[in-house]
Each structure stands twice: as C-alpha cells, then as structure tokens.
Backbone as a chain_set.jsonl record, in Angstrom:
{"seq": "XXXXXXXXXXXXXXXXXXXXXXXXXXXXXXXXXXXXXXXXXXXXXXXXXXXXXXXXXXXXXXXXXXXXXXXXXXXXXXXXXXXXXXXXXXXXXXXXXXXXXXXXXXXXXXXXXXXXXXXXXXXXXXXXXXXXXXXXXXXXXXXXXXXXXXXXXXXXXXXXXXXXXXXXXXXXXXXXXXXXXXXXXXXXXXXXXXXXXXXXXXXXXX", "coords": {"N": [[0.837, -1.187, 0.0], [0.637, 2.287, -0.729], [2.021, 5.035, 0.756], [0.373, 8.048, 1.346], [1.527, 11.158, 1.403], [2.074, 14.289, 2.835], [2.745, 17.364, 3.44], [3.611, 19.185, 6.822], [1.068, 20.939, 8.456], [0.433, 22.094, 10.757], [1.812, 24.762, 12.987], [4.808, 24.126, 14.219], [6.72, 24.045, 16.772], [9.205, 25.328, 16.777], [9.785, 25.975, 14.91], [10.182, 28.681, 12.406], [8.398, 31.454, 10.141], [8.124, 30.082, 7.262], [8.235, 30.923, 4.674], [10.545, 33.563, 4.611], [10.386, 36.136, 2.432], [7.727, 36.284, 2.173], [4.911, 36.211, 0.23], [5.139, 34.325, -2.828], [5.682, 35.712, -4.877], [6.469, 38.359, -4.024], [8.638, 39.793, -4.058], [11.765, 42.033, -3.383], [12.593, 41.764, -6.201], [12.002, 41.993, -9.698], [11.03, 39.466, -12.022], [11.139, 40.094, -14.332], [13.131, 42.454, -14.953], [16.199, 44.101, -15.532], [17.662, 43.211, -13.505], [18.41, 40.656, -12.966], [17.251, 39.399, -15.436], [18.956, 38.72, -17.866], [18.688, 36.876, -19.35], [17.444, 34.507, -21.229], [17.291, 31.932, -20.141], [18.037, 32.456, -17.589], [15.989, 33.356, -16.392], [13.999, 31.439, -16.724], [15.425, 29.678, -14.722], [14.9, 30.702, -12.624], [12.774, 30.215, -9.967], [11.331, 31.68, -8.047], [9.975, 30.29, -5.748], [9.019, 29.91, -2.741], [11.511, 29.913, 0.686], [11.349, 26.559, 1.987], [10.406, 23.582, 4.389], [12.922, 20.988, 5.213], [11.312, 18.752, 6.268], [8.945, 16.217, 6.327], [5.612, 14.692, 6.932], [5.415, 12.321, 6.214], [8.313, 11.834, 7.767], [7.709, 11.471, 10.285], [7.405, 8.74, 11.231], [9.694, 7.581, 9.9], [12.522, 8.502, 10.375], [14.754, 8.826, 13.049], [14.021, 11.025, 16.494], [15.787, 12.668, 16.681], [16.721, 13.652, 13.969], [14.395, 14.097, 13.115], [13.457, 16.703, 14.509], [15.76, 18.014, 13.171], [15.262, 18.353, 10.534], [12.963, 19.827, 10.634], [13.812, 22.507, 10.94], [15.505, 23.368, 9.589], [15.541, 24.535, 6.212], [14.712, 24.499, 2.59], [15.794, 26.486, 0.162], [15.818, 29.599, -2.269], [18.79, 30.752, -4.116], [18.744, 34.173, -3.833], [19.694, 37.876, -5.668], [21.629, 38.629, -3.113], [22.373, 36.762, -1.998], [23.79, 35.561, -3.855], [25.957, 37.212, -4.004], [27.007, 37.047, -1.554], [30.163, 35.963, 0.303], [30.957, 32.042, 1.121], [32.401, 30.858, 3.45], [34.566, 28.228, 2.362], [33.31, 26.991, 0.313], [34.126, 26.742, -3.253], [33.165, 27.329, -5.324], [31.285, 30.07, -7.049], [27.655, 31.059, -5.838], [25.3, 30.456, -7.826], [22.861, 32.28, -9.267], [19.264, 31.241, -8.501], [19.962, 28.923, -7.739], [19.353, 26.123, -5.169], [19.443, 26.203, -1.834], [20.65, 25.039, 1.438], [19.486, 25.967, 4.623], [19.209, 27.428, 8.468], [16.341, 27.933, 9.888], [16.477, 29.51, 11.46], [17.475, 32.35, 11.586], [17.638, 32.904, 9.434], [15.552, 34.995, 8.277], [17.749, 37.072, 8.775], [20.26, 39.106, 6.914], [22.033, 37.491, 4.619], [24.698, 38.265, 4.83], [24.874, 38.654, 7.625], [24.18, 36.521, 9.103], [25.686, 33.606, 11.493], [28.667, 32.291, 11.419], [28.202, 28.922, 8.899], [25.36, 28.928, 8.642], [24.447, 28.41, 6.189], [24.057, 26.288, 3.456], [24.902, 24.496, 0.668], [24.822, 22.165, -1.408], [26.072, 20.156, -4.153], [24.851, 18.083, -5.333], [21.614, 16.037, -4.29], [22.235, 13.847, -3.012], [24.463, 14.529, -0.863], [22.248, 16.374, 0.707], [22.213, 15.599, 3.822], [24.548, 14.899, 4.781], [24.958, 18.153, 5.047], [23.032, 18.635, 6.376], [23.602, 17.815, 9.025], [25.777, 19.155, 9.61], [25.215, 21.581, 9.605], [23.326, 21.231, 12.295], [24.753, 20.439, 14.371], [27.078, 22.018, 14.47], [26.76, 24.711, 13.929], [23.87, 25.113, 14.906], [24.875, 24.357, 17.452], [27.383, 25.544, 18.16], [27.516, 28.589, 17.015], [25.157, 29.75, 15.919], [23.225, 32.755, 17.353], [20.579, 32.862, 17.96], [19.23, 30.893, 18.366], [16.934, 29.327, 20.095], [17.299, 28.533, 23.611], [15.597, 26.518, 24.406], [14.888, 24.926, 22.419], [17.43, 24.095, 21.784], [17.61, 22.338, 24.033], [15.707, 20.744, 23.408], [16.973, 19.407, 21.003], [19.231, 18.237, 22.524], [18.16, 16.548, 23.871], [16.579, 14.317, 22.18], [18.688, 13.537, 21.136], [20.18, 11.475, 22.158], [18.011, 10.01, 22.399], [16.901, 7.002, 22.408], [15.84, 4.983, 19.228], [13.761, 3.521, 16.874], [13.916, 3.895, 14.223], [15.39, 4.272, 11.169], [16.245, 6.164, 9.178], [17.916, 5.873, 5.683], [20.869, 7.976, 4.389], [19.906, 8.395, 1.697], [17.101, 7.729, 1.791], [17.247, 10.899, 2.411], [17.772, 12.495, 0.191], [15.871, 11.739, -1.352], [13.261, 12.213, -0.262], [13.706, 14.911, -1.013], [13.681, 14.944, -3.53], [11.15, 14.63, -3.49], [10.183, 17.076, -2.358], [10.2, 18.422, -4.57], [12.977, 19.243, -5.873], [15.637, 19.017, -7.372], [18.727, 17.795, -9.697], [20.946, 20.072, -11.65], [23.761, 21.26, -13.829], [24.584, 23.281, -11.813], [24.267, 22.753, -9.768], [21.989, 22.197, -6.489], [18.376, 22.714, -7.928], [14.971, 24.676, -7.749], [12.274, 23.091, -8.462], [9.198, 23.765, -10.264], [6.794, 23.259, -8.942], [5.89, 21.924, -5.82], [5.188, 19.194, -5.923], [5.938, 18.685, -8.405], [7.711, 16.565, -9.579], [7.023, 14.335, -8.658], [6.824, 11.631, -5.854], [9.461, 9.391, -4.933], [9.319, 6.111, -5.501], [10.803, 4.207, -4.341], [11.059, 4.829, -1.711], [8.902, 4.428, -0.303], [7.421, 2.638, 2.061]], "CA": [[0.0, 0.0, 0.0], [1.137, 3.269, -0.759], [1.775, 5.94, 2.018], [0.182, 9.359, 1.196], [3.175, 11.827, 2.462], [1.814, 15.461, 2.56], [3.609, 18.689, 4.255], [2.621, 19.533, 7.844], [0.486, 21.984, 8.355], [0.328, 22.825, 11.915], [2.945, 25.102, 13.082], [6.006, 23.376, 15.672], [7.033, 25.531, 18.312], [10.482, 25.449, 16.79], [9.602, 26.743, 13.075], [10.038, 29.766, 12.023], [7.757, 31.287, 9.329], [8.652, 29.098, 6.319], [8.564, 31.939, 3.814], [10.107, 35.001, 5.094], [10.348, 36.607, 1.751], [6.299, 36.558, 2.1], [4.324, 35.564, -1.162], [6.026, 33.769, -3.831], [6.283, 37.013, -5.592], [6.647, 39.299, -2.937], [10.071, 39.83, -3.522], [12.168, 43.017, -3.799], [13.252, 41.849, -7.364], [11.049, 41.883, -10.862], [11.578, 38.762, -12.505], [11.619, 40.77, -16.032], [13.634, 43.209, -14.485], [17.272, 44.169, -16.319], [19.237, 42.951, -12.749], [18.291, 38.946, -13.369], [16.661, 38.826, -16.587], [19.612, 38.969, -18.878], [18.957, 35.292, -20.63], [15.969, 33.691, -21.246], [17.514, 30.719, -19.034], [17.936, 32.663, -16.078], [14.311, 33.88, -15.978], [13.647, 30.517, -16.508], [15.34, 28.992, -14.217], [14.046, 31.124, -11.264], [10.892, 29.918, -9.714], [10.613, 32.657, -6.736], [9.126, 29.575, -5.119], [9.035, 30.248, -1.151], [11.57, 28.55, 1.032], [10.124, 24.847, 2.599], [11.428, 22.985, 5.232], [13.101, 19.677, 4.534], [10.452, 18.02, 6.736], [7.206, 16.333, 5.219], [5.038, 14.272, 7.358], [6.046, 10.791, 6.784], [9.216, 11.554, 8.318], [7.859, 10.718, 12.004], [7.329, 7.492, 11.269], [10.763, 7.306, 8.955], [13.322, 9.122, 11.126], [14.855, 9.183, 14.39], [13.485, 11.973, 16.864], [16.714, 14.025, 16.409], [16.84, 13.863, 12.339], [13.044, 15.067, 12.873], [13.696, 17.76, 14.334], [16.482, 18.571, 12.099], [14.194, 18.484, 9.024], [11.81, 20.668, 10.724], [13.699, 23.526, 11.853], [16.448, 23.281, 8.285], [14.682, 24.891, 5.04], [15.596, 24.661, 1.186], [15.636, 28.091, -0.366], [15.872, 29.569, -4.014], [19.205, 31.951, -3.956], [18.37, 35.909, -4.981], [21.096, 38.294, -5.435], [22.182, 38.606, -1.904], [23.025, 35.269, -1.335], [24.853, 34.9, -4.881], [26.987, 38.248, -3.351], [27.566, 36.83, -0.038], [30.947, 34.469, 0.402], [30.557, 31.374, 2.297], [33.432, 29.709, 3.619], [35.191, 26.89, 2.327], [33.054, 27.014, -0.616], [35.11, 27.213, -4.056], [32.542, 28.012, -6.517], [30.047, 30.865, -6.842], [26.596, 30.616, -5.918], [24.424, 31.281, -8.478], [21.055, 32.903, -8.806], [18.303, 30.375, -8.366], [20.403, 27.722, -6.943], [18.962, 25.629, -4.277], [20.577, 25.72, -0.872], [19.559, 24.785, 2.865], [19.645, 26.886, 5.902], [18.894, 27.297, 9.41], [15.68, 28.62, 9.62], [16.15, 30.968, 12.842], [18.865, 33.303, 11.43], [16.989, 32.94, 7.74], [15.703, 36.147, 8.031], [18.969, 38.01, 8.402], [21.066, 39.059, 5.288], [22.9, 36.263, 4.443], [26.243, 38.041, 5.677], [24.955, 39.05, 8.881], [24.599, 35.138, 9.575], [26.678, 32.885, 12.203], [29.169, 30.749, 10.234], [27.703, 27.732, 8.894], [24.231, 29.199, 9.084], [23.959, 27.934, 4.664], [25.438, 25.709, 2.344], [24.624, 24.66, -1.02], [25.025, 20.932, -1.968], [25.947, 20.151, -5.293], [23.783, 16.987, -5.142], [20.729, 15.726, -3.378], [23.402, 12.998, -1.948], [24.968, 15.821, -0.163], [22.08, 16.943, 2.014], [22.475, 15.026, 4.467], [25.74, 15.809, 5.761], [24.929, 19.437, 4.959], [22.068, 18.964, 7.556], [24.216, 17.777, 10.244], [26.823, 19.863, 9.812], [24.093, 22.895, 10.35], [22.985, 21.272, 13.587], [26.076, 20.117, 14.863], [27.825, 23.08, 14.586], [25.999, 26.128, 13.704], [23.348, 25.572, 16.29], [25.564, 24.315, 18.689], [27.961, 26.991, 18.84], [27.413, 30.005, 16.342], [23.998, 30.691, 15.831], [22.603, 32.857, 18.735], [19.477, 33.169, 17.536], [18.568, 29.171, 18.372], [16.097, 29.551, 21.313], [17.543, 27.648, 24.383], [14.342, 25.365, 24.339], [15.54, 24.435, 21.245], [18.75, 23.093, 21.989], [17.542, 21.33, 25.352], [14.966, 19.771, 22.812], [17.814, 19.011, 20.413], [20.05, 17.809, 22.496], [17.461, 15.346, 24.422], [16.092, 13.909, 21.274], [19.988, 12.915, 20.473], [20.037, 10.399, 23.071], [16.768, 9.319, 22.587], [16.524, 5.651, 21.382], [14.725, 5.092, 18.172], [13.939, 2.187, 16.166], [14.282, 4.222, 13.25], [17.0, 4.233, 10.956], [16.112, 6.229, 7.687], [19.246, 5.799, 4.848], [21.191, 8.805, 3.112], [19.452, 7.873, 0.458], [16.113, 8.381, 1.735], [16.633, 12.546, 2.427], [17.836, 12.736, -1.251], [14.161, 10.913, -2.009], [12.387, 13.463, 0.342], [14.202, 15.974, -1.202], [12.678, 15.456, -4.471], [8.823, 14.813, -3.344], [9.824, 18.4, -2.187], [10.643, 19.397, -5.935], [14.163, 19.646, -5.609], [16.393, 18.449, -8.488], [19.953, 18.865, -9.592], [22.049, 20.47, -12.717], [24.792, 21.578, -13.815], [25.04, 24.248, -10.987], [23.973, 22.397, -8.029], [20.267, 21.954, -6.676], [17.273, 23.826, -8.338], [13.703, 24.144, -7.439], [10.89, 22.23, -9.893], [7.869, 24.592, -10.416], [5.57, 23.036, -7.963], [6.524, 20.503, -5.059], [4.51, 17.638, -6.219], [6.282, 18.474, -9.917], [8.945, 15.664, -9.499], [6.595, 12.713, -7.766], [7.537, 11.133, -4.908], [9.89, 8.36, -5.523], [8.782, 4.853, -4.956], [11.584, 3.405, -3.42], [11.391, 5.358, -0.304], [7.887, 4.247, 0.584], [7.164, 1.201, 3.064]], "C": [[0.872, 1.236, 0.0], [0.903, 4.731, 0.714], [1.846, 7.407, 1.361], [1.298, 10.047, 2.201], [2.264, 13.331, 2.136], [2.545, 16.699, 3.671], [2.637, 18.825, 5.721], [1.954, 20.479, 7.823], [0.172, 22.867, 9.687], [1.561, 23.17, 12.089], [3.52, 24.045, 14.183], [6.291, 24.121, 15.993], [8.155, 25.678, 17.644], [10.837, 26.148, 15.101], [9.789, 28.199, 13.07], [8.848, 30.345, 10.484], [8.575, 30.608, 8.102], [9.551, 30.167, 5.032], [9.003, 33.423, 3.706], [10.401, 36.213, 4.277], [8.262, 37.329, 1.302], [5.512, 35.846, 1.004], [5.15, 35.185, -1.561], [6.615, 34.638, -4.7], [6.326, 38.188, -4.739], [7.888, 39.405, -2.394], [10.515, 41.143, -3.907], [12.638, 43.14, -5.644], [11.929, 41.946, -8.573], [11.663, 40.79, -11.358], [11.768, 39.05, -14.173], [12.169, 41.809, -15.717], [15.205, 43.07, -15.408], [18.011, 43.366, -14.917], [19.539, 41.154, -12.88], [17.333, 38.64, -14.652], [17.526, 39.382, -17.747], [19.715, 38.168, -19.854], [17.536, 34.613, -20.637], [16.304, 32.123, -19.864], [17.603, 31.243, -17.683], [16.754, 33.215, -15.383], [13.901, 32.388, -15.925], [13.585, 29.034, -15.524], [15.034, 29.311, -12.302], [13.155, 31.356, -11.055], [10.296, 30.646, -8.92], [9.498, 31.683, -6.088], [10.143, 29.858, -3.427], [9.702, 29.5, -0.686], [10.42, 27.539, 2.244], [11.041, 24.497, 3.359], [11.58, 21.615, 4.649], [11.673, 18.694, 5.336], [8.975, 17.684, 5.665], [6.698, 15.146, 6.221], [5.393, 12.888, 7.84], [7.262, 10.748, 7.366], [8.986, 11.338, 9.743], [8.027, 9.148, 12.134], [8.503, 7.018, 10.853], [12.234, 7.653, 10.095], [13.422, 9.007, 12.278], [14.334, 10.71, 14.952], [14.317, 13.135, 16.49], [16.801, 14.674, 14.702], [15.191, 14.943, 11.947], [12.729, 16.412, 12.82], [14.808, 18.795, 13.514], [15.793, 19.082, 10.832], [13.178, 19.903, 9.31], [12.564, 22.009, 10.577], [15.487, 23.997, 10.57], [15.732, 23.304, 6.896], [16.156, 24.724, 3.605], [15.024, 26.465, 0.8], [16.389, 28.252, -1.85], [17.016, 31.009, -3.498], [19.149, 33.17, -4.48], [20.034, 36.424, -5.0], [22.437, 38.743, -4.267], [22.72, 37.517, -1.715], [24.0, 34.596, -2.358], [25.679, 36.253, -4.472], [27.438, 37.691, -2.209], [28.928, 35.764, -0.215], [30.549, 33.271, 1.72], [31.985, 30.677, 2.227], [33.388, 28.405, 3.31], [34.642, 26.557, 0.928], [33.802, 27.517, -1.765], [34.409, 27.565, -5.187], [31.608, 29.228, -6.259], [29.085, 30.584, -6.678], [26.034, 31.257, -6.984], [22.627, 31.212, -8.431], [20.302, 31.347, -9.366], [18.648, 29.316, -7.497], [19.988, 27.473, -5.924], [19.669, 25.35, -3.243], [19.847, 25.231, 0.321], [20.093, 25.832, 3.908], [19.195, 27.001, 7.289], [17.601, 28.336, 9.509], [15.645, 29.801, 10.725], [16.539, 32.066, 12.686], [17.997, 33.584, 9.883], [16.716, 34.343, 7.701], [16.452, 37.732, 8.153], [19.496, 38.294, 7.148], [21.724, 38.274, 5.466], [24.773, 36.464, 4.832], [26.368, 38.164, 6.95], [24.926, 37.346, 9.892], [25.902, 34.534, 9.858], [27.147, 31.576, 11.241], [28.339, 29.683, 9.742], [26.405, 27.378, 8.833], [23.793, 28.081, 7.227], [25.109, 27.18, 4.514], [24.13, 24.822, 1.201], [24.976, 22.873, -1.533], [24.992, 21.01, -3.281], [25.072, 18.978, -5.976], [23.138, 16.74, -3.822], [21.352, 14.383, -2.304], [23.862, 13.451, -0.505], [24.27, 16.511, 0.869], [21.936, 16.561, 3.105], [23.54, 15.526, 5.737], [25.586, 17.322, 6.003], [24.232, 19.628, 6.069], [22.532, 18.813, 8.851], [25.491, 18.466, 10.746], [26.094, 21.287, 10.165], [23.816, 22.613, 12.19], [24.27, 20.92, 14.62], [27.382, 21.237, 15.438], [27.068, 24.452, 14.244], [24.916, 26.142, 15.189], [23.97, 25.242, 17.723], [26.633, 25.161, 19.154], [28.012, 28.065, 18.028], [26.275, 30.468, 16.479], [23.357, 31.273, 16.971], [20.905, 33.029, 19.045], [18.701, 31.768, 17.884], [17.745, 29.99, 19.49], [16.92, 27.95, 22.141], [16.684, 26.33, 24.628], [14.293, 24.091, 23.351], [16.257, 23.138, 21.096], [18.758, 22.28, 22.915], [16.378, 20.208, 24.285], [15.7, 18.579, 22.148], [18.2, 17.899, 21.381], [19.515, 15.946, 23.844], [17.34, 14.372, 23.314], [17.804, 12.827, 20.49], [20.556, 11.964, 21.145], [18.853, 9.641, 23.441], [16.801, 8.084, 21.547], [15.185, 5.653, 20.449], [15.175, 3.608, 17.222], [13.519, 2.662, 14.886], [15.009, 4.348, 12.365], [16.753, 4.853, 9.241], [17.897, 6.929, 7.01], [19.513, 7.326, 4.336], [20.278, 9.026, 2.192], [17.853, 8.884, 0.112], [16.209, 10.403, 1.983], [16.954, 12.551, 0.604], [16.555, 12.399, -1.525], [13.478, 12.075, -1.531], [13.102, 14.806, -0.777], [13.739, 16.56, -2.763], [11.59, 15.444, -4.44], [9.588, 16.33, -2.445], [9.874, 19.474, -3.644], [11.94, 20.075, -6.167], [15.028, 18.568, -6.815], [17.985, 18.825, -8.921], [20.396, 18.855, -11.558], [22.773, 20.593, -12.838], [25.158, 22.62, -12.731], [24.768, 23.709, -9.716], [22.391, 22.033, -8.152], [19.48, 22.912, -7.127], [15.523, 22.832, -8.017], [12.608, 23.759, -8.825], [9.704, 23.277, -9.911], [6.957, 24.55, -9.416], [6.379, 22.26, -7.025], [6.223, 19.871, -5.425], [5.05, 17.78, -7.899], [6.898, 16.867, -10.188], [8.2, 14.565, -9.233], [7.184, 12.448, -6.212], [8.057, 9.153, -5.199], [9.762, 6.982, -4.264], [9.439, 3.619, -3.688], [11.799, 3.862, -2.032], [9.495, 5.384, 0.291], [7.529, 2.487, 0.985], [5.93, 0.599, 2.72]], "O": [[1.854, 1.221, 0.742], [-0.094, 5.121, 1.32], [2.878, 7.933, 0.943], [1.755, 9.681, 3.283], [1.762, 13.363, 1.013], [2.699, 16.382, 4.851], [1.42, 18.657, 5.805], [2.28, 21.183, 6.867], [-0.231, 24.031, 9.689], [2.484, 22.469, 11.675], [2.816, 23.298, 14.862], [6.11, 25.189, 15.408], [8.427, 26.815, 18.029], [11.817, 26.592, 14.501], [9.368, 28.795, 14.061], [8.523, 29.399, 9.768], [9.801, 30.711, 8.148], [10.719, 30.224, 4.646], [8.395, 34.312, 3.11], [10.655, 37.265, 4.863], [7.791, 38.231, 0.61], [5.622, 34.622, 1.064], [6.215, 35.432, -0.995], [7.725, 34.506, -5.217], [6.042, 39.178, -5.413], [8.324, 39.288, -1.249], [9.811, 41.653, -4.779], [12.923, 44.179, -6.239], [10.8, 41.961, -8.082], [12.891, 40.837, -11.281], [12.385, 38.37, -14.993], [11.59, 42.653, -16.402], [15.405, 41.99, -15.962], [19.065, 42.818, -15.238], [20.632, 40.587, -12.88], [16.726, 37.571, -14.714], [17.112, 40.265, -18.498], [20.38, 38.299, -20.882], [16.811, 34.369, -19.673], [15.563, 31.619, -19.02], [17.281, 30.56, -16.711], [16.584, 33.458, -14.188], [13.364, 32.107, -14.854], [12.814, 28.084, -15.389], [14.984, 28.612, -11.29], [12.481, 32.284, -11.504], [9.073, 30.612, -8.788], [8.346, 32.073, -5.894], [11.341, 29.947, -3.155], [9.429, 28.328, -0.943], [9.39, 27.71, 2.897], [12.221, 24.837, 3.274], [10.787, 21.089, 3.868], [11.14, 17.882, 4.58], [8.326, 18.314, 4.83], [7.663, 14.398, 6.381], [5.584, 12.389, 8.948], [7.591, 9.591, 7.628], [9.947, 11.036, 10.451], [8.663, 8.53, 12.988], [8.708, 5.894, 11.31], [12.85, 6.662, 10.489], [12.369, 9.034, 12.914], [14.2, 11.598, 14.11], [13.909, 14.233, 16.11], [16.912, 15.853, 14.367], [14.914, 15.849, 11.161], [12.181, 17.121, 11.976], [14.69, 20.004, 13.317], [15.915, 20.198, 10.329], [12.782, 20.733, 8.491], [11.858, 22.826, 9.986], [16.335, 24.83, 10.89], [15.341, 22.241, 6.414], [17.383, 24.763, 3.518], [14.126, 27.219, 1.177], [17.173, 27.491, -2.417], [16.625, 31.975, -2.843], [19.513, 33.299, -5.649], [21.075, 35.877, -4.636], [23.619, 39.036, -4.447], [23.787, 37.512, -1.102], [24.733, 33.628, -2.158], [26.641, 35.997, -5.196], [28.584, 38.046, -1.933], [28.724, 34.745, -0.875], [30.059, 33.488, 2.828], [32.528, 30.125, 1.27], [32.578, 27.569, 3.71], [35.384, 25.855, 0.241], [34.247, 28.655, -1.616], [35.032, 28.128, -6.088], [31.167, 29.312, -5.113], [28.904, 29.543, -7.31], [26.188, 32.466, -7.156], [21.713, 30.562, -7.924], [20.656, 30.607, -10.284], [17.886, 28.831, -6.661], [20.026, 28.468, -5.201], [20.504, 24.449, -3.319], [18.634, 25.02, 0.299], [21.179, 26.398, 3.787], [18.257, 26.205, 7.242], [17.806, 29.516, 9.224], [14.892, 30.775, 10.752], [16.153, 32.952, 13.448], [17.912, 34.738, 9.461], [17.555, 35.035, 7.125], [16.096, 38.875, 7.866], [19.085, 37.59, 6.225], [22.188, 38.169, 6.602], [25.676, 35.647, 5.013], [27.412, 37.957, 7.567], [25.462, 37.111, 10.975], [26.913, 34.625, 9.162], [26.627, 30.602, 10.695], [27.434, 29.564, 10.567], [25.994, 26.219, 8.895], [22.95, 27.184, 7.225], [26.269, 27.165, 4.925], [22.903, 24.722, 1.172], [25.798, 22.962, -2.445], [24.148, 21.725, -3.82], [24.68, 19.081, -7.139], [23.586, 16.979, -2.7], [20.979, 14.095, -1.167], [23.689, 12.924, 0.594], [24.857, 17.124, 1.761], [21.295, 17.416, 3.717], [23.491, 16.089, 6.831], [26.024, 17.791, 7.053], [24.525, 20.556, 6.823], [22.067, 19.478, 9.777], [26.057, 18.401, 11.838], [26.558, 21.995, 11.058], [24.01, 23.427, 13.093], [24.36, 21.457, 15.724], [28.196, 21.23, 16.361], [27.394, 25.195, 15.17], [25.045, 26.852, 16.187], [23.651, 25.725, 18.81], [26.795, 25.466, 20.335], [28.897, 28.786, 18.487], [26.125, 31.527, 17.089], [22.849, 30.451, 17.734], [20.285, 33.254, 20.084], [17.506, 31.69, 17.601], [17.943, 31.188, 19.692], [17.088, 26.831, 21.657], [17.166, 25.263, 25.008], [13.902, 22.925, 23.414], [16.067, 21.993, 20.686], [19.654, 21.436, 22.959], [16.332, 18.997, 24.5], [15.49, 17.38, 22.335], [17.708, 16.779, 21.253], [20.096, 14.959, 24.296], [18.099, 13.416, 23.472], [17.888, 11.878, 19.71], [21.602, 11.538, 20.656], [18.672, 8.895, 24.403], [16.749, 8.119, 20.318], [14.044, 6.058, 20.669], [16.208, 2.981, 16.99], [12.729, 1.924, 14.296], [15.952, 4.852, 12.975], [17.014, 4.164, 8.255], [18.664, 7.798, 7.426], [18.55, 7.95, 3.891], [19.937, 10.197, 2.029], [17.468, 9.75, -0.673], [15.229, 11.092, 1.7], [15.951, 12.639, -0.104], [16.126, 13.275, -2.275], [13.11, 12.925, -2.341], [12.253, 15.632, -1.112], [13.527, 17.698, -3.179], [10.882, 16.107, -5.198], [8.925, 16.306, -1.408], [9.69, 20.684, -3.774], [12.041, 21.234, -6.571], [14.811, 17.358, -6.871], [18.482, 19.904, -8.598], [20.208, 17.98, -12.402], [23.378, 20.071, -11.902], [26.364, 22.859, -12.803], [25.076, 24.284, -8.673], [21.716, 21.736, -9.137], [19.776, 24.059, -6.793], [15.077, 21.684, -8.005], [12.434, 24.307, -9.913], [9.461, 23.342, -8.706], [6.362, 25.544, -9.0], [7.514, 21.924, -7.366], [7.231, 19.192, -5.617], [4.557, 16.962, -8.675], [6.399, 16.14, -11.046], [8.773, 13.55, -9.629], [7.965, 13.207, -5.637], [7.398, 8.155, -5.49], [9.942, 6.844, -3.054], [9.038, 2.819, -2.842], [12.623, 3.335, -1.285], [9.008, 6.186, 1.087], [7.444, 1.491, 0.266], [5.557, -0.42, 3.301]]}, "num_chains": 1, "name": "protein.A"}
C-alpha cells in the first residue's frame, strides 16, 4: 500500500515562518527586471518559489526523533542576489542565482552576511544533504547561531540520546528531497515549479 506523504500543516514551536520573503512574488526583485533577466535561461530557471522545510510528514514514522527535528527547523531556499553576493566559507565556486541551498531557519531572516558561520550551504547533489544537515545542527546551532532559542537546543540535544527504532538511509533525504521538488544540474540543486512536480519516488515508501 502506498503511504500518502503530505507537508505539515500545523505550526512546531520550533519553526520559524517558512517563507520570510512573504508571497512567492513578494520579492524586492522583478523577474523581467534588467538585474536577473539577462537570458531567457535565467528567468527561466528562477521559480521565486518560497523557502520549505526539509520536513514532510512521513518523516515521524521514517526518522529518528533528532533527524526530525532537524528536518523541521532546516529549510531549502531559491538563492536571490544577496546570497549569490555573499561568500561562504570553504566554498570554491560561486553561488548562483536560483540555486537551491539549505539553511537554518532561525537566522533565515537576516542578510545572508549578517549570519553565524555555517548558518547555509549549497550541496551540489541531493546525496549531499544530508551531511549538509548535520553539519548545520552540529555546529551552527551548537555553537554560532545565537538566535537558536535555548528550548531548542535542550529539545535538540534530548532527542539525540533518545533511542529510536528508526534508521532512515542517506538515500532516503535525497528521495524526500525530491517529493519536495528539488532536483539537480549543472550548478547544483534547483527548485521544480511546484513541489509535487517531481513525484515522490517509490523506493522510499514502506
């Protein structure tokens, strides 16, 4: 039998708003504007879709408690021109506009330089977010970001000693990652038009 997976919908105490750009178009930029519409491909390939958190429903049942809350409280996002200006350490390529990255959602609505190290990063595959996600909680909320709420991190850091007879693979966040509409190119990850564009792939349901 197939397991319907759909986004939560009640807030978690630990969310931040999802989208804090506001509407989908409720951005400072024009997308026919001269500062990003110099190619037909780069209008095309920015969806000004809102960021989402990696979380989606079936992950209670899929995930340990700590990965849960990881998912919840760690968004994908579409980069504008701030975030292809900003440097990020350790990183050797440019970001570019549209590219799909992840982030901590507490700090999210800072400018992307006023953020505590480690706050983003950018996978060049859906392989990749994974580590990207634990290297956010691991280190960013554990000692840079100040913006975590202490409640937070006593939640965190319970939940990381909490036995679970869960054990979801690598594999599966790359799977979640496209039933969120997340795909990759030549530049890294980009967002799909819709979430439900992509499907949700078969091999990651029980």
């Amino acid at each position: 039998l197939s397991k319907k997976v759909t986004q939560q919908h009640h807030r978690h105490p630990f969310i931040m708003d999802q989208n804090p750009f506001g509407s989908p178009m409720d951005h400072s930029i024009d997308p026919t504007s001269g500062d990003i519409a110099g190619t037909v491909s780069t209008r095309r390939r920015l969806t000004f879709r809102p960021p989402i958190a990696l979380y989606l429903s079936a992950d209670y049942f899929d995930f340990a408690p700590f990965q849960v809350l990881v998912r919840k409280n760690i968004e994908f996002f579409e980069a504008l021109p701030d975030d292809t200006q900003t440097t990020i350490q350790g990183r050797p390529r440019p970001v570019v506009l549209g590219q799909v990255g992840i982030r901590c959602c507490f700090c999210a609505r800072l400018h992307p330089s006023a953020r505590a190290p480690g706050a983003t990063c950018y996978p060049s595959k859906r392989s990749g977010i994974y580590q990207a996600a634990q290297n956010i909680a691991n280190t960013h909320w554990a000692e840079q970001c100040t913006l975590v709420p202490n409640a937070f991190r006593n939640a965190l850091n319970a939940a990381r000693h909490q036995k679970s007879t869960a054990r979801a693979s690598k594999h599966m966040w790359s799977n979640r990652a496209t039933a969120l509409g997340v795909f990759e190119d030549e530049d890294g990850l980009r967002f799909a038009d819709s979430v439900n564009a992509l499907g949700f792939p078969m091999d990651d349901i029980a």
